[in-house]
N, C-alpha and C positions, 0 to 999 in steps of 0.2 A: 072462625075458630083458628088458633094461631099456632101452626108446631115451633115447638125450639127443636135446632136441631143441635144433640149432643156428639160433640168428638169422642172420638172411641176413646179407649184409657191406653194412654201410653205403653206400649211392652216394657216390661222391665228384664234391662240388660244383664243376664246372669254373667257373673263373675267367674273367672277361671278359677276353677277347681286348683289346689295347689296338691302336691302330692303327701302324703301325711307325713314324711321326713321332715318338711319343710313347715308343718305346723308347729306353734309354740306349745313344748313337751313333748315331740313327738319325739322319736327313737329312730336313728339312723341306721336302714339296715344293708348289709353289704351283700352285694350282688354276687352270682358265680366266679366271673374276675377277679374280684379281689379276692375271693376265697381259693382260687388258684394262683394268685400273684403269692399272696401268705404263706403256703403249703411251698413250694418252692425256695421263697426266702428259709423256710422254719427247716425242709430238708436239708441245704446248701448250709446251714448254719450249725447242723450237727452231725452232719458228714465227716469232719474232722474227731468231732471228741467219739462217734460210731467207730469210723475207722481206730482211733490208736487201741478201743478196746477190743478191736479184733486182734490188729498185729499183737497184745499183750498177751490173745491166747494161743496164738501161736510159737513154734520156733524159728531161729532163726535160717536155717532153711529154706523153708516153705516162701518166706519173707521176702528170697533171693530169686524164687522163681517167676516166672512168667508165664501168664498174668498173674498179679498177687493177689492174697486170700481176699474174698468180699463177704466170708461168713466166720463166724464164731469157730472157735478152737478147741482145744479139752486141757491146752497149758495154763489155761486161768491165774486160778489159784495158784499151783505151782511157780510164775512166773511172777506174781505177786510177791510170795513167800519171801521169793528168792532175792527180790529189789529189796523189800524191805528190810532185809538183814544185813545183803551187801552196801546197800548206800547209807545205812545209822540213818533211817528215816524216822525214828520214834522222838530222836533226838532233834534232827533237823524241822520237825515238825513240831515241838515246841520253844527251839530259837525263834522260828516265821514267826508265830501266834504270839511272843512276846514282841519280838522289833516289830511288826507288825501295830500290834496292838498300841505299843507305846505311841509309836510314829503318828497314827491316826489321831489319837484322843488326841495328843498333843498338838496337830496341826487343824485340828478342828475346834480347839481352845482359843490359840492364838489368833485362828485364821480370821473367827467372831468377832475377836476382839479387835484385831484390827481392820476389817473390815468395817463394824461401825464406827470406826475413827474416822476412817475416811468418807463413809458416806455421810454423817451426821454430823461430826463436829465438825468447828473453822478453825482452823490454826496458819499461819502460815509456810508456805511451801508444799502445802496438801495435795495442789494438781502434780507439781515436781516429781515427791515424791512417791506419786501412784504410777509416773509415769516411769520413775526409775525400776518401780517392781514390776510393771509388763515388761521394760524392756530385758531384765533378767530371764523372761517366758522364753525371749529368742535366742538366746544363748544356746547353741546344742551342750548339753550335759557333759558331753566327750573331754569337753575342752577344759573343766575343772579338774579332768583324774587325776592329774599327772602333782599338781600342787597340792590336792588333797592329801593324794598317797604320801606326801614326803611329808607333808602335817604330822597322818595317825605315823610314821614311822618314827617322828620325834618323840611322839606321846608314847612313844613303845605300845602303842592299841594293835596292832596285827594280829589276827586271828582270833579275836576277842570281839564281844557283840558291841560295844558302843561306839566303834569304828562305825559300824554300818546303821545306827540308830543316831548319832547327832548329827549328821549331814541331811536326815529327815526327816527332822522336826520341826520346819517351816517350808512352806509351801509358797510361790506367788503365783499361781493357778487359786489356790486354797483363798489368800487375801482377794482375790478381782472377785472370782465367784459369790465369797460372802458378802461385798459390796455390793456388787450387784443388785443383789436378794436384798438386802435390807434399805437400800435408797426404795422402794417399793410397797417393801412388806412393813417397816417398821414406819408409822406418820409419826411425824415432830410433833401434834400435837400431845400425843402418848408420853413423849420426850419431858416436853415444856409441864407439865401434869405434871408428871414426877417431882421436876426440879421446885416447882410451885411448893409442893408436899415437902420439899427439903430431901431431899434423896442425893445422892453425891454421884459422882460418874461411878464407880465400881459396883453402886448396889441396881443402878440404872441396868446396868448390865448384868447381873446379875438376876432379877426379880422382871425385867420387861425384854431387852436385848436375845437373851438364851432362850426365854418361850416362846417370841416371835420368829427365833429362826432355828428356831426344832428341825420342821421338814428339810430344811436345808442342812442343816449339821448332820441327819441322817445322811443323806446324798452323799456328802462329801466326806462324811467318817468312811461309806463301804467304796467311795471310788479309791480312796487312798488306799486304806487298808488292801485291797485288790493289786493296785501297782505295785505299794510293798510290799507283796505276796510274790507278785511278780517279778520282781526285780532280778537281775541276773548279773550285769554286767561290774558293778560294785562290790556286792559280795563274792564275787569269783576273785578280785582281786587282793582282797584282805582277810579274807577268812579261807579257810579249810578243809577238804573232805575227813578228816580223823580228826579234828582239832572243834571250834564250834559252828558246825557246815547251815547253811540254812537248805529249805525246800531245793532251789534252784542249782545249789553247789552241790546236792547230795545227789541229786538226778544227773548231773553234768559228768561226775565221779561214775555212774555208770556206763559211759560210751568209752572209755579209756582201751588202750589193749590194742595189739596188731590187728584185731579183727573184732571189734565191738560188735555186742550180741543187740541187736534191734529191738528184739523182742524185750529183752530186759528191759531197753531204755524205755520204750513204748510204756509198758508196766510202771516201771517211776514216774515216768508222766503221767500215767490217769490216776495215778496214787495222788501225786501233788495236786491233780485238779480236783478231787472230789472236797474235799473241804469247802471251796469257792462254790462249789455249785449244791453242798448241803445251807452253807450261810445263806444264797439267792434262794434255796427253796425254803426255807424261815422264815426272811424279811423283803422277800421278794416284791409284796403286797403294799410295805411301808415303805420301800426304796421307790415304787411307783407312782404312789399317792402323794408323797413328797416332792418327787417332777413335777408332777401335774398341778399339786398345791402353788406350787413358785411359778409355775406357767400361768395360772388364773391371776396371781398375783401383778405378776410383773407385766 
């Protein structure tokens, strides 16, 4: 009688466990560290706008002592009141929201449009000319005042709002960015379709171009809108405190004086900023989602 002799069965080499982050669908979750790297950055980053609403509710004073205030005050409102009478902020807060407003839509009309010029059509001199509107990027701004100013002073525009609204109503940050975004986000074959169908460049753009680059015209409508909220050094130069002051010249009008009250000024600034940071808590969600849309894109 005859044995076979059988080989044992192979072990089977179990496979490293991976850790569920790293499975497909998993959910990346963040450790203590980063939950104390973030708590730090998020303190550090409103440490500033915390402070100015402390100094706003204090005097000026208190201001001057040492060490200065690190809690709330009972001049609040008072010191509120008082900015916003003295600096004509009712006023200068709807000049911003107009040159503001204008500025934006306008620079994110153009910016579209020529941005798909440059990424999608051929024309000649396309590289040329993209490369002459970067190099506009490097220019410091400084270096235009001086010829602009003697511009709006021919135009008799001093102290008047379209000084300070047609010098920005185009953008070349505005043009790269939308380029960018649309070599990416908008395919030629979408394009070549259209044209097939009979569609002209302006309805192109109009009907496929503007939808495709939605998330992005968000982005770049509130970054703008923002800088020209921001802007300071321009409008101090041709416009006004009594005349038509924007945010920045009506808060600047409050440090004036042998001995500028802090407090005050403090107050006009979180006055100016709260606007910016009611707009980010609205469309904070869509200004997000529009990064990130053009991040997966691009």
């Amino acid at each position: 009688m005859t044995t076979t002799l059988t080989e044992p069965p192979a072990q089977e080499t179990e496979r490293p466990r991976r850790p569920k982050a790293a499975r497909a669908g998993g959910t990346l979750h963040a450790g203590p560290v980063a939950y104390v790297i973030l708590a730090l950055f998020a303190i550090g980053s409103l440490f500033p706008l915390v402070w100015t609403a402390i100094a706003a509710s204090r005097d000026n004073n208190r201001l001057a002592e040492t060490p200065p205030p690190f809690w709330f005050g009972s001049n609040l409102m008072n010191n509120l009141d008082i900015a916003w009478s003295d600096a004509n902020l009712g006023e200068a807060f709807l000049n911003t929201t107009i040159v503001a407003g204008i500025s934006a839509l306008t620079i994110v009309v153009l910016s579209t449009v020529a941005g798909f010029a440059f990424a999608k059509l051929r024309f000649k001199g396309r590289n040329a000319l993209m490369l002459i509107v970067i190099g506009t990027m490097m220019v410091p701004p400084q270096l235009s005042v001086i010829p602009l100013y003697m511009m709006v002073a021919e135009l008799d525009w001093t102290d008047q709002l379209q000084a300070v609204i047609l010098p920005s109503l185009v953008s070349a940050f505005g043009v790269f960015f939308m380029r960018q975004y649309l070599l990416q986000a908008l395919p030629d074959e979408l394009i070549e379709a259209a044209r097939v169908d009979g569609a002209g460049s302006w309805r192109v753009v109009w009907h496929i171009v503007f939808p495709a680059a939605r998330p992005a015209m968000a982005v770049l409508g509130m970054l703008m809108f923002v800088q020209t909220w921001n802007d300071f050094l321009w409008p101090f130069l041709v416009l006004t405190q009594t005349g038509n002051p924007t945010v920045q010249v009506a808060v600047a009008g409050l440090g004036r004086g042998y001995t500028p009250d802090q407090s005050l000024i403090m107050a006009g600034a979180l006055l100016g900023t709260l606007p910016l940071l009611l707009v980010f808590a609205i469309f904070g969600k869509q200004i997000v989602g529009g990064i990130m849309q053009g991040a997966v894109k691009g």
